[in-house]
N, C-alpha and C positions, 0 to 999 in steps of 0.2 A: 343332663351330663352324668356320666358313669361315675360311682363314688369310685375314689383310688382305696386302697385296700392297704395298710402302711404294716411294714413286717419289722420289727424293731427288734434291736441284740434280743431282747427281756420275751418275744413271740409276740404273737395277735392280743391282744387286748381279750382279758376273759371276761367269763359273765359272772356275777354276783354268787351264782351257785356252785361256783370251779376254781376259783381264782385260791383260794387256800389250798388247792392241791398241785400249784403250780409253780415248784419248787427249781431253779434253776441249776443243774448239776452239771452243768459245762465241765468238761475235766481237763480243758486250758484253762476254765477261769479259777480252778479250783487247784492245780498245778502250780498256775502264779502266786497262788494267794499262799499255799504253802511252802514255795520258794523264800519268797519275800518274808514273811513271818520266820523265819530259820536265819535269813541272813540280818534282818533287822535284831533278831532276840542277841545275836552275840555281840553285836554292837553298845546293845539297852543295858545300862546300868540297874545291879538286882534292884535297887528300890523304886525304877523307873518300870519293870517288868510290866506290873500290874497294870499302866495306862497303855502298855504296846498290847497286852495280850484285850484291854476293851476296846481298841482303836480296831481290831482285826473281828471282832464281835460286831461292832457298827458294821464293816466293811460286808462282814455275812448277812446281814441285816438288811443291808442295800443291793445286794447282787445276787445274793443264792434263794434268800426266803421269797418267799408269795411277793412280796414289798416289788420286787422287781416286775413280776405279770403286773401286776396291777398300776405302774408307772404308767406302762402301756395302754390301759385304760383311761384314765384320769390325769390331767393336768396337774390336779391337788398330789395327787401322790408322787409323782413325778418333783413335783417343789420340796415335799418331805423328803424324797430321798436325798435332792442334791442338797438339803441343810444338815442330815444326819451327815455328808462330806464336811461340810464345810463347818459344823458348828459341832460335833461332837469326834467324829473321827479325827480331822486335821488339829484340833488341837490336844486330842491325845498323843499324838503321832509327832505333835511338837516338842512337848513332857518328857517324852519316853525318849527319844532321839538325843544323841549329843548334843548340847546346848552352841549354836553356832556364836561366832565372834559377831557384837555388836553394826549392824548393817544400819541399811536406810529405810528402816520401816516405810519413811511414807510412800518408799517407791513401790515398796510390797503389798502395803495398801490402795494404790493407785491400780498395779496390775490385780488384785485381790479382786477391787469393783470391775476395773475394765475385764474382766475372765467372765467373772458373773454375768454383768449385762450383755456382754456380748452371745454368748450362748444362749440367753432367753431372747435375740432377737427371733421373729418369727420364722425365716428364711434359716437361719442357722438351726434354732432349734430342728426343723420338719429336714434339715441334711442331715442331724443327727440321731434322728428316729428312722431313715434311710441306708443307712449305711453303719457296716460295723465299724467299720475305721472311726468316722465320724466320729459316731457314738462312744468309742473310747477315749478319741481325741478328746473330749466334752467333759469326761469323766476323770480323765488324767490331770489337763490342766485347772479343773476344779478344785479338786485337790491340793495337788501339787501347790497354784498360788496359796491357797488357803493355809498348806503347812507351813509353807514363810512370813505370810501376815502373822501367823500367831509366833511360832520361833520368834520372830520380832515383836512382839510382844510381851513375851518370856523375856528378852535378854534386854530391852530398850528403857529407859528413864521413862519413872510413871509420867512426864507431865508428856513424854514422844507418844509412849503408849496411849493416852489418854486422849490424844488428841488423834492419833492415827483411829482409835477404835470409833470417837464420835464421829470419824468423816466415812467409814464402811456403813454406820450405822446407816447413817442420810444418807447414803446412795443403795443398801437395802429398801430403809424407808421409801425411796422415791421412785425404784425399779417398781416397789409392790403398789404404790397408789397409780400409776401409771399401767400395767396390768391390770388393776380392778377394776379402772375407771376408762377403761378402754371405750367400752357402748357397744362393742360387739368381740365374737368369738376369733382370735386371731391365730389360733396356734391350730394348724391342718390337721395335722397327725390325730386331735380329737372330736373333730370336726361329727365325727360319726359313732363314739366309742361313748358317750359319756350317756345317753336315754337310757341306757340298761342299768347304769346306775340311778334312774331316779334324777338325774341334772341334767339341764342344757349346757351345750358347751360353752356358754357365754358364764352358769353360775360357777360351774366347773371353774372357770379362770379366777372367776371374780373371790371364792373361795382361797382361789391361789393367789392371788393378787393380797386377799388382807394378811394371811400367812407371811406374808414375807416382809407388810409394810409395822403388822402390831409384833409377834412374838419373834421372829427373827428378828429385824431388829434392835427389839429389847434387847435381845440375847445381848449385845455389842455392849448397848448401854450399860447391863447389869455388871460386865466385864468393865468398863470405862469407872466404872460408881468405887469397883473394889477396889481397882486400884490407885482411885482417889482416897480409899479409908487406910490404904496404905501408907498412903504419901503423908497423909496425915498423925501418920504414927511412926515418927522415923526410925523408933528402934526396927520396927518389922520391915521396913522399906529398905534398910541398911542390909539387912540379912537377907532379904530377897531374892 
């Protein structure tokens, strides 16, 4: 059977010896991203700046450096990029933003995992390694939910908070052991990109798979823990 040949926003999947010269300078994506940053700063309150101007550093991080060829390649890298969204960018992005009126976290939470898993399914994911649409779709709503899980996070009573963060945790947790403990290679798009690194595309996954079930996860937990030493210190919970 012919291998398919998968052409994704980020390009062909490099090899080991090129992939650092494979810097993405789209000058829509580079357009947007200086739009955006212009209309967000006058928004940003000055002592909020600093977390708008590192959310927009992840963002380069994710889409213009080498980080994005090499998504294209590897499975793993592809799972770092969408947590650098969702676990560093979106909650800067939360910080910096106007602090929104008190909502229903756990609804943000619920769309926060349902965003997530559903775009790691294998059919979804290999439409969004297809199609640029896709692929932004994938990347917008990643996002996007993830800024409102955490804004609700920001603004919600640590026990809402605390509880909304341990139920993202457990359903990172259980996306990632379910990924790793698959028994075989499910995601197409790497089906043929991962031997130049040194992986099969089965470790490839399983790589990604523990990524998202031990340190991303924690991530939630370590956010769940502070704001329980919070809660336990009411003068500081008070001023929060």
């Amino acid at each position: 059977m012919e291998q398919r040949v998968w052409t994704p926003y980020c390009g062909t999947a490099p090899d080991p010896g090129a992939w650092l010269g494979r810097w993405n300078l789209d000058p829509i994506l580079l357009a947007v991203m200086a739009v955006a940053f212009v209309m967000l700063w006058r928004v940003t309150a000055r002592e909020r700046q600093g977390a708008l101007i590192g959310a927009f550093a992840v963002l380069a991080v994710s889409f213009v450096s080498p980080l994005c060829a090499l998504s294209s390649a590897l499975f793993t890298a592809r799972t770092l990029h969408h947590l650098l969204l969702i676990l560093a960018a979106a909650p800067l992005l939360a910080i910096a933003l106007p602090a929104p009126r008190k909502g229903r976290i756990a609804l943000a939470a619920a769309v926060h995992v349902v965003v997530f898993w559903s775009w790691h399914a294998p059919g979804a994911y290999a439409a969004a390694l297809s199609n640029d649409a896709v692929y932004w779709a994938m990347q917008i709503s990643l996002l996007a939910s993830a800024v409102w899980f955490w804004a609700g996070v920001r603004t919600a009573s640590a026990p809402s908070a605390i509880a909304a963060l341990l139920a993202v945790m457990l359903g990172m947790g259980l996306l990632g052991a379910l990924i790793a403990f698959a028994g075989q290679p499910i995601y197409a798009p790497h089906f043929a990109t991962t031997l130049a690194w040194g992986l099969t595309p089965l470790e490839d996954q399983q790589a990604a798979g523990l990524i998202m079930w031990a340190p991303a996860a924690a991530a939630y937990l370590a956010v769940a823990l502070w704001r329980m030493a919070r809660l336990l210190s009411p003068t500081a919970e008070a001023t929060a």
